[in-house]
LUMFI-187226 format. One record per residue (C-alpha): residue number from 1; x, z, y. Coordinates in steps of 0.05 Angstrom, whole numbers, m for minus. Last residue first. Layout:
N
i:NUM	c1:X	c3:Z	c2:Y
...
% end
This chain:
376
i:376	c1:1321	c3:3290	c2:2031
i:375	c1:1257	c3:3250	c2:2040
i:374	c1:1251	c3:3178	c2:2024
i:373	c1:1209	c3:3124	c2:2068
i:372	c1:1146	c3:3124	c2:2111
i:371	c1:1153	c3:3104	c2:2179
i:370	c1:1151	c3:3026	c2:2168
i:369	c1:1071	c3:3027	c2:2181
i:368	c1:1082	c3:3062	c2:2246
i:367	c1:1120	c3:3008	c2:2273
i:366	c1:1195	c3:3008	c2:2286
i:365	c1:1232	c3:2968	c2:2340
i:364	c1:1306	c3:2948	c2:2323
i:363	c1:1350	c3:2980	c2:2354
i:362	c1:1422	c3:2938	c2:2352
i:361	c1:1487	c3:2976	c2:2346
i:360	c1:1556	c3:2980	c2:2388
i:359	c1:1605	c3:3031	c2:2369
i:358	c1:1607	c3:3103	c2:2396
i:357	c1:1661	c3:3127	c2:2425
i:356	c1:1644	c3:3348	c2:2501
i:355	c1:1674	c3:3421	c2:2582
i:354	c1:1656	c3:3484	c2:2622
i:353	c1:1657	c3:3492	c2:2694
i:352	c1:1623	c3:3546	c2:2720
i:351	c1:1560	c3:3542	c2:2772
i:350	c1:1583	c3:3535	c2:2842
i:349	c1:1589	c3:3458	c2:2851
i:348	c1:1513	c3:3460	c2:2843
i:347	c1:1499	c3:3494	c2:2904
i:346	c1:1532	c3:3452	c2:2947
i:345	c1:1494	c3:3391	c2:2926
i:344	c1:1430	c3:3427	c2:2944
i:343	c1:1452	c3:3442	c2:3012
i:342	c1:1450	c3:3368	c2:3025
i:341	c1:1512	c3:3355	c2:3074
i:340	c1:1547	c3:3321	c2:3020
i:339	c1:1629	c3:3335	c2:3028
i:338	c1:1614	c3:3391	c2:2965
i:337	c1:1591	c3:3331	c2:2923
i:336	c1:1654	c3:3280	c2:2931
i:335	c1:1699	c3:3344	c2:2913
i:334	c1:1659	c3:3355	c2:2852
i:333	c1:1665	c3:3292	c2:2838
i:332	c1:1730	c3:3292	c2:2838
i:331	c1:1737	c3:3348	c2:2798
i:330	c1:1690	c3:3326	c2:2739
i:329	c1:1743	c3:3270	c2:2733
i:328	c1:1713	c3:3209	c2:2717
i:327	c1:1682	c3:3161	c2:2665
i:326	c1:1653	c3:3222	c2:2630
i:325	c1:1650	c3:3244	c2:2559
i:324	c1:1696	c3:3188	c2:2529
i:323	c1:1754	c3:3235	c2:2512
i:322	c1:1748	c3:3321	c2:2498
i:321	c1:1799	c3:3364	c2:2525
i:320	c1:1841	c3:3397	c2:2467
i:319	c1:1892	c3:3419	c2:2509
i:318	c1:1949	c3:3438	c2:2471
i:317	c1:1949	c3:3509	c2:2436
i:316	c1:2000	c3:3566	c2:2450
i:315	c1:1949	c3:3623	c2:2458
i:314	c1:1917	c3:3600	c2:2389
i:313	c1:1945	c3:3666	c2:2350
i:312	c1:1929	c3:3635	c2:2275
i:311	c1:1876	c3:3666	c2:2232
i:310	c1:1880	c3:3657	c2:2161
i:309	c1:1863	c3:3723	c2:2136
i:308	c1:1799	c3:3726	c2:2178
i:307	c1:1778	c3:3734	c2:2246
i:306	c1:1721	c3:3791	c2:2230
i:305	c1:1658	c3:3777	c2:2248
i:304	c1:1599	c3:3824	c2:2284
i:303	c1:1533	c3:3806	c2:2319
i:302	c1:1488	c3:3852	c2:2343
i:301	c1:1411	c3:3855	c2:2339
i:300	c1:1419	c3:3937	c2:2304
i:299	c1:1457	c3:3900	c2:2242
i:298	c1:1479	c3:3826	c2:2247
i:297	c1:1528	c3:3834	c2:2198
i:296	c1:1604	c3:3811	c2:2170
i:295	c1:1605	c3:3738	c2:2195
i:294	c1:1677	c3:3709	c2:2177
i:293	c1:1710	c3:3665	c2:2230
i:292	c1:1727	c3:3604	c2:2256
i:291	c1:1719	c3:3597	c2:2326
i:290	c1:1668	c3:3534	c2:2316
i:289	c1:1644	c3:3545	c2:2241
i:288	c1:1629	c3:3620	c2:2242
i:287	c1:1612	c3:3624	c2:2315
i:286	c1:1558	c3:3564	c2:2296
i:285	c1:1530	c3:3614	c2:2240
i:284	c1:1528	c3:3670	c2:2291
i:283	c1:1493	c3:3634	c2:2345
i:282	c1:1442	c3:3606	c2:2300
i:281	c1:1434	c3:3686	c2:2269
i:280	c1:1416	c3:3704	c2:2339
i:279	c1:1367	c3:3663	c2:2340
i:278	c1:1326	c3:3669	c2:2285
i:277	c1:1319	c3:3746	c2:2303
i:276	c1:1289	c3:3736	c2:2368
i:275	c1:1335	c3:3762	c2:2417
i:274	c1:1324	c3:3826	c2:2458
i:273	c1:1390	c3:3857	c2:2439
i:272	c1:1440	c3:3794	c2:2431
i:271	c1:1508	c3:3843	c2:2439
i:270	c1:1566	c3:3809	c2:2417
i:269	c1:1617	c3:3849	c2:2363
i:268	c1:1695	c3:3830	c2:2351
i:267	c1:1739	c3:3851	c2:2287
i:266	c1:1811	c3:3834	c2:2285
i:265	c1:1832	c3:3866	c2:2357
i:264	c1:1874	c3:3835	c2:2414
i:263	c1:1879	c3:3759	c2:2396
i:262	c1:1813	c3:3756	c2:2364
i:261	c1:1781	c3:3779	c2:2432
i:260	c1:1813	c3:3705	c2:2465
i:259	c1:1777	c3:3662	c2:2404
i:258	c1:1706	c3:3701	c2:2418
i:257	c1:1717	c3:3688	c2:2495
i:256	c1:1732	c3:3610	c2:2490
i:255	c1:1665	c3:3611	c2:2425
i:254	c1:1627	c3:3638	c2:2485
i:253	c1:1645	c3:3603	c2:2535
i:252	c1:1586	c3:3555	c2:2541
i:251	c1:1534	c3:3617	c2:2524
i:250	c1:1481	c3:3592	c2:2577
i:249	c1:1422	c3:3639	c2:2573
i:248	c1:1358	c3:3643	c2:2540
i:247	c1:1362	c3:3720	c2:2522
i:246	c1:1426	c3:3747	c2:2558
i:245	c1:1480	c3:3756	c2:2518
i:244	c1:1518	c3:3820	c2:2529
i:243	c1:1591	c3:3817	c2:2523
i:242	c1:1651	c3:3845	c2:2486
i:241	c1:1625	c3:3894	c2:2449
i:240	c1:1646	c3:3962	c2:2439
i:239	c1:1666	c3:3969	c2:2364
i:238	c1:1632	c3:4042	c2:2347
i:237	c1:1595	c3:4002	c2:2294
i:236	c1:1644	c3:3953	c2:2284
i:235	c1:1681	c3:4017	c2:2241
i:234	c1:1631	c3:4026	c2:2195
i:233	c1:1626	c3:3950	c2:2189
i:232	c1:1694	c3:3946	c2:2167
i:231	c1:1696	c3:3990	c2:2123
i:230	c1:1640	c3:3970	c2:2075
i:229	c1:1682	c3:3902	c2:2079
i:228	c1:1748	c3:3927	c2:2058
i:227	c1:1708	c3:3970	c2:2005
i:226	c1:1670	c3:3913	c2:1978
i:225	c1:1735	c3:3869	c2:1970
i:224	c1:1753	c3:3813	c2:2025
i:223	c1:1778	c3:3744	c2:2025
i:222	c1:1716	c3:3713	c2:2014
i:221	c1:1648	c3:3768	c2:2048
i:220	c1:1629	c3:3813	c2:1995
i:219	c1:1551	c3:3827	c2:2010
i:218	c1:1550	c3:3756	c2:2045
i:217	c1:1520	c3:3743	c2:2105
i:216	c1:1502	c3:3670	c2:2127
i:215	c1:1454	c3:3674	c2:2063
i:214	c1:1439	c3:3602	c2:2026
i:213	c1:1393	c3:3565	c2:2070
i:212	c1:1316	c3:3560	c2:2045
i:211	c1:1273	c3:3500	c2:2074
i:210	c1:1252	c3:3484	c2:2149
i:209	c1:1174	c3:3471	c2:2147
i:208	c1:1163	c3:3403	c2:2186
i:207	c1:1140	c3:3413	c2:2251
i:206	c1:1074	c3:3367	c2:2271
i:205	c1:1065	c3:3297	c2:2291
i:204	c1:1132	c3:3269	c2:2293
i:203	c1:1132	c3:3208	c2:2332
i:202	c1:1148	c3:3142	c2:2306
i:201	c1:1222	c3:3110	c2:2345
i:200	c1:1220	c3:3060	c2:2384
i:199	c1:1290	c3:3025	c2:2422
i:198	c1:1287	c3:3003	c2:2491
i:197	c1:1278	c3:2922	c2:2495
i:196	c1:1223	c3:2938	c2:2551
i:195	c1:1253	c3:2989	c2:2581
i:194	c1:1307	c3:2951	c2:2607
i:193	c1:1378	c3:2975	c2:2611
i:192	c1:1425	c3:2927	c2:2640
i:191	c1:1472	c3:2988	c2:2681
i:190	c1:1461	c3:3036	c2:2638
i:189	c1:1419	c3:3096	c2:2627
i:188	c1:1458	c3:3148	c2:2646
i:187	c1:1452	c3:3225	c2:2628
i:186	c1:1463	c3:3282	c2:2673
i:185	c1:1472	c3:3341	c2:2641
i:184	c1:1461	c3:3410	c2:2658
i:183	c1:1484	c3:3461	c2:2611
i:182	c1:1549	c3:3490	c2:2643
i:181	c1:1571	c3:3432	c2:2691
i:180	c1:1565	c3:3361	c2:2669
i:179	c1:1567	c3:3280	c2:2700
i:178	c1:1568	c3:3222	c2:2672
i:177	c1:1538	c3:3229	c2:2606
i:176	c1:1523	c3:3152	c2:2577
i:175	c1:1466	c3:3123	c2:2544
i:174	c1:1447	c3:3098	c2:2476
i:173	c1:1401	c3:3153	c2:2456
i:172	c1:1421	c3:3177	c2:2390
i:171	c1:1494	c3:3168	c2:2398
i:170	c1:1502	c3:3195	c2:2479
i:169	c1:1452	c3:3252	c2:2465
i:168	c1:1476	c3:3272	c2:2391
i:167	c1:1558	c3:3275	c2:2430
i:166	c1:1538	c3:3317	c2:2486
i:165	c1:1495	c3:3361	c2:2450
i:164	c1:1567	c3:3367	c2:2401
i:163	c1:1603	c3:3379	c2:2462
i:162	c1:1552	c3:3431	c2:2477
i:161	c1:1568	c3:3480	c2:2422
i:160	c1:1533	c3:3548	c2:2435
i:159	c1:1489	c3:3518	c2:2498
i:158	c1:1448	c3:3495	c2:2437
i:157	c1:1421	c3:3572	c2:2422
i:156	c1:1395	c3:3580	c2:2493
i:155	c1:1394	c3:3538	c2:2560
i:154	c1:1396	c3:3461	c2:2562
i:153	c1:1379	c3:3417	c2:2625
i:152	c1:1369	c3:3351	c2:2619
i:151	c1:1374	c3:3307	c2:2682
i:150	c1:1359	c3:3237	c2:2674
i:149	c1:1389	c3:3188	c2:2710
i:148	c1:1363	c3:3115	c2:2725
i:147	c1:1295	c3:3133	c2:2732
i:146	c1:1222	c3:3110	c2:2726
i:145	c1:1233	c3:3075	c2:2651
i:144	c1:1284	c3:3124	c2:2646
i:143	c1:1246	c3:3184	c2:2638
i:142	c1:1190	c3:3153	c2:2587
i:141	c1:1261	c3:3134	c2:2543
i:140	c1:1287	c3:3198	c2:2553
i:139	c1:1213	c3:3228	c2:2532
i:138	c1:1225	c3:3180	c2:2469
i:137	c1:1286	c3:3210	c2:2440
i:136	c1:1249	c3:3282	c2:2457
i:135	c1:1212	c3:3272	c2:2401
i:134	c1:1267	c3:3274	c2:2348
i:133	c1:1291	c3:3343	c2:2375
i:132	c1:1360	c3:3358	c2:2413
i:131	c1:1365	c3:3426	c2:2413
i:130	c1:1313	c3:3479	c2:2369
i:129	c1:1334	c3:3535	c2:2412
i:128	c1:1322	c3:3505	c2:2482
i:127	c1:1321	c3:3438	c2:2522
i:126	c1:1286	c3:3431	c2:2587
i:125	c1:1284	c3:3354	c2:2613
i:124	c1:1284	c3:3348	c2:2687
i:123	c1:1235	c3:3318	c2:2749
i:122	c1:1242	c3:3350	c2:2815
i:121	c1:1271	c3:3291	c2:2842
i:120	c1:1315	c3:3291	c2:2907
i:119	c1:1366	c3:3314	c2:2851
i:118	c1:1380	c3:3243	c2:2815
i:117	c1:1389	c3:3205	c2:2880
i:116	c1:1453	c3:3255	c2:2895
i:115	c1:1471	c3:3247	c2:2819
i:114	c1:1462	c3:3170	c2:2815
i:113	c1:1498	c3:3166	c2:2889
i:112	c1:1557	c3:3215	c2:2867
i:111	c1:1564	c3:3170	c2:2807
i:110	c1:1565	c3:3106	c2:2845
i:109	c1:1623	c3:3132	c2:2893
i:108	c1:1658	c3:3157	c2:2830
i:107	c1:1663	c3:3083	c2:2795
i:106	c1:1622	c3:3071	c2:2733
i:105	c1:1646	c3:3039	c2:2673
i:104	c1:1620	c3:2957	c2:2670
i:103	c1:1556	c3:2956	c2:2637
i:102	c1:1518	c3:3005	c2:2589
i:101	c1:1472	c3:2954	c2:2563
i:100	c1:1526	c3:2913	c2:2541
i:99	c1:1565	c3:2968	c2:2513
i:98	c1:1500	c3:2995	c2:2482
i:97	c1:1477	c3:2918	c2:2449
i:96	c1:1410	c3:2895	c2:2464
i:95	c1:1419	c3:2845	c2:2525
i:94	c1:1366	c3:2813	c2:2578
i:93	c1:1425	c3:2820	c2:2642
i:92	c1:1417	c3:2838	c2:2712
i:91	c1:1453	c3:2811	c2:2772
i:90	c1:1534	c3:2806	c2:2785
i:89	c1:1564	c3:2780	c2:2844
i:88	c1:1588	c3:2844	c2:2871
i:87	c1:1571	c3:2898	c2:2815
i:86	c1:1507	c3:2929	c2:2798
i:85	c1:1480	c3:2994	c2:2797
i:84	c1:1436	c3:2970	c2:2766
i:83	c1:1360	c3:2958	c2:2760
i:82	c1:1306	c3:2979	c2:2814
i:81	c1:1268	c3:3049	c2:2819
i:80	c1:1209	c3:3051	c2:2801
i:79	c1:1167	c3:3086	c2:2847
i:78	c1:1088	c3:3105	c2:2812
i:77	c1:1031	c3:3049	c2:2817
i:76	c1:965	c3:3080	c2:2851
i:75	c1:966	c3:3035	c2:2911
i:74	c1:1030	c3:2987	c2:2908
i:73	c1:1079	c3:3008	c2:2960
i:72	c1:1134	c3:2972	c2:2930
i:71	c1:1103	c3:2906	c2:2892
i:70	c1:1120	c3:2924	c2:2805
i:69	c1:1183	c3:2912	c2:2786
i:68	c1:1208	c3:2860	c2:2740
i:67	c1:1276	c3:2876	c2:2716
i:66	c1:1246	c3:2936	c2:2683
i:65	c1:1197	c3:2901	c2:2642
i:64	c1:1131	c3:2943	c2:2620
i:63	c1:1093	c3:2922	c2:2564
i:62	c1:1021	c3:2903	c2:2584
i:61	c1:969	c3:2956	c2:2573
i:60	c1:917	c3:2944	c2:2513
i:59	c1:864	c3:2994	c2:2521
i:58	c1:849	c3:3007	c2:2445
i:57	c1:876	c3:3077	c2:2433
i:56	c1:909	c3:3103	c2:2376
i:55	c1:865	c3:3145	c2:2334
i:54	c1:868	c3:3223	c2:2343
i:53	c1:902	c3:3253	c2:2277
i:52	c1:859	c3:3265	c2:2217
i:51	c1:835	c3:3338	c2:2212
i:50	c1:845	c3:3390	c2:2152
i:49	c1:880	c3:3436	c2:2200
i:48	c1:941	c3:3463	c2:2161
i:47	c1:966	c3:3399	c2:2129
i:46	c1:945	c3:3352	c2:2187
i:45	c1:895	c3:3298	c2:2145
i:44	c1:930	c3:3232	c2:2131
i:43	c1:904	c3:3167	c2:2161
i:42	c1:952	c3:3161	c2:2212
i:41	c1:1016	c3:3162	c2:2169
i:40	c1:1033	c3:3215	c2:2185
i:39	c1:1103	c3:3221	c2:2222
i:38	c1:1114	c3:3290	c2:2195
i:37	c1:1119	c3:3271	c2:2116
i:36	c1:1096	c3:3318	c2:2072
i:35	c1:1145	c3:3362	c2:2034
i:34	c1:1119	c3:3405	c2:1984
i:33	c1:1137	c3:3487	c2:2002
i:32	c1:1193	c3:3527	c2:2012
i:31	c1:1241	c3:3478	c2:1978
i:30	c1:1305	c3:3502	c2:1952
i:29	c1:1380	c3:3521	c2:1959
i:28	c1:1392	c3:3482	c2:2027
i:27	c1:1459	c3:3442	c2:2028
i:26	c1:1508	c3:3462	c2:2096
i:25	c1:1509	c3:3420	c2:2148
i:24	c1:1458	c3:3462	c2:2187
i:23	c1:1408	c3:3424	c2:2235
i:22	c1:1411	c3:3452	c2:2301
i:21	c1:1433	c3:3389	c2:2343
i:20	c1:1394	c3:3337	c2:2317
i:19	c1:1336	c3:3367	c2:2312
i:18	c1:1279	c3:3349	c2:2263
i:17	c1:1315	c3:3303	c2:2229
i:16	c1:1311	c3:3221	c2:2229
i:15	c1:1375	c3:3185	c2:2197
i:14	c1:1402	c3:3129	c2:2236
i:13	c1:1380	c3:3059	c2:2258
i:12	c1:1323	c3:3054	c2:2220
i:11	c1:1314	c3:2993	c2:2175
i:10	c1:1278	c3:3026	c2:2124
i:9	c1:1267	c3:3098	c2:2137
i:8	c1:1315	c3:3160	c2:2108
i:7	c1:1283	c3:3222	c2:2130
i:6	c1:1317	c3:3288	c2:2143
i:5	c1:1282	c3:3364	c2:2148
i:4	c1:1328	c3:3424	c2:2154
i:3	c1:1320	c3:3462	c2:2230
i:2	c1:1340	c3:3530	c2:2213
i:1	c1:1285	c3:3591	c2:2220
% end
């Protein structure tokens, strides 16, 4: 099932969905059932329980201010760690805006610290086939008020496009990817952030229902006749495929190894036996917007598209190498993280490399009582 709900809310800062990532562009045909608003409000019984929600509690605790840490040591307080990086001379700064917040770019030495103080912590952020939900806005937040990095790791359906993970996590969140290999990220907070001006966002308290796509598969795909078609898939059934996806894998090269089997035959087939069936139709509706292409079936858990009439060899194309994503060269780092005699730092230069300018806005806080507004 497709991710589909939106809510417009007064003076939100963007347009609340589901998932970020996984929502289709396309228009849904209908409704499955009434919409009811996932963020409550608190007073409304859970559609399929028939129970209010647990009140909020009453302990007041006071807000948290990251430029004001806590005594190191402390019995029963957690490590914090400080502000900053900073720069020579400079201290922290009580500002709002992202490129304030964000600081002065980041020089290599003080990414290879963030990342090498990043993994002495177990702590990570798993994201799978739904992407980049609405919720997990707020577990970034609850990561950063302890952390300067964050490490998310994705695996699944959203390791399809992950420039465009890239790109939700850096606009939705306010921070900055500064370092990325296959589907770990490593997301910056900023050098100013405080936790206490960080923006608030009401939870969703239960899934909306996704509503009803038109068909990714069309009996007589555009561009073709019935016959054409009917013969195609007869024939992609003795196709041989070109790879095997393995069920909650990283698929960063996928759409690269689609694009390179177009060039030697017009029809190409991925095996995704073992996958639920929602899934592999995600991967084949991003295939058919990312390579291009034309889906023809999913029959038998495999996925076959045909290139299309207006496909164009791409062997000769420029390098398309996406700006903003990092403040340095992935090499160099890499470089910087192989000299580190932690064996863990090694090991992470071995995974594949695979490759993702936002404007300043205010966050304004949001209250539970302002979470109610028009559904699309």
């Amino acid at each position: 099932m497709r991710m589909g709900f939106r809510m417009k809310c007064r003076r939100a800062p963007f347009v609340y969905q589901y998932s970020y990532t996984e929502t289709p562009k396309v228009k849904p045909v209908k409704l499955r059932e009434p919409l009811v608003s996932p963020f409550g409000p608190g007073t409304m019984a859970k559609p399929w329980l028939g129970r209010k929600p647990l009140p909020p509690s009453k302990k007041k605790l006071p807000e948290f201010d990251s430029f004001q840490l806590p005594p190191p040591h402390k019995k029963g307080v957690k490590p914090v760690q400080a502000p900053g990086p900073f720069l020579p001379g400079s201290g922290p700064k009580y500002v709002r805006s992202r490129e304030e917040v964000l600081g002065a770019p980041l020089t290599k030495e003080e990414i290879v610290d963030l990342i090498e103080g990043c993994k002495k912590s177990k702590r990570q952020l798993n994201m799978g086939r739904d992407g980049l939900t609405h919720n997990m806005l707020d577990n970034i937040h609850a990561h950063w008020k302890r952390r300067r990095v964050i490490k998310i790791k994705c695996k699944g359906v959203c390791t399809v496009d992950m420039d465009n993970v890239c790109e939700q996590l850096e606009e939705k969140t306010g921070g900055k990817i500064i370092y990325r290999r296959g589907g770990v990220i490593y997301l910056f907070r900023g050098r100013n952030y405080n936790y206490k001006f960080r923006p608030r966002f009401p939870l969703m308290l239960w899934k909306p229902v996704a509503p009803v796509y038109p068909r990714l598969i069309q009996r007589v795909p555009e561009g073709l006749t019935l016959e054409e078609a009917s013969e195609m898939r007869k024939k992609g059934r003795d196709l041989t495929p070109i790879c095997k996806l393995a069920k909650n894998g990283v698929y960063c090269d996928l759409v690269k190894n689609v694009r390179e089997a177009f060039e030697a035959c017009e029809l190409v087939r991925i095996n995704c036996q073992g996958f639920n069936a929602s899934d592999y139709k995600k991967i084949g509706a991003k295939l058919k917007d990312l390579v291009p292409c034309v889906l023809l079936s999913f029959e038998c858990e495999h996925i076959l598209i045909w290139r299309g009439r207006d496909w164009k060899s791409s062997l000769v194309e420029p390098d398309e190498s996406p700006k903003g994503l990092q403040e340095v060269n992935a090499d160099d780092v890499d470089k910087e993280l192989l000299a580190s005699p932690s064996p863990s730092v090694q090991s992470l230069a071995l995974v594949d490399v695979n490759s993702s300018n936002l404007g300043t806005s205010l966050y304004p806080t949001y209250s539970n009582e302002e979470s109610h507004g028009n559904t699309e």
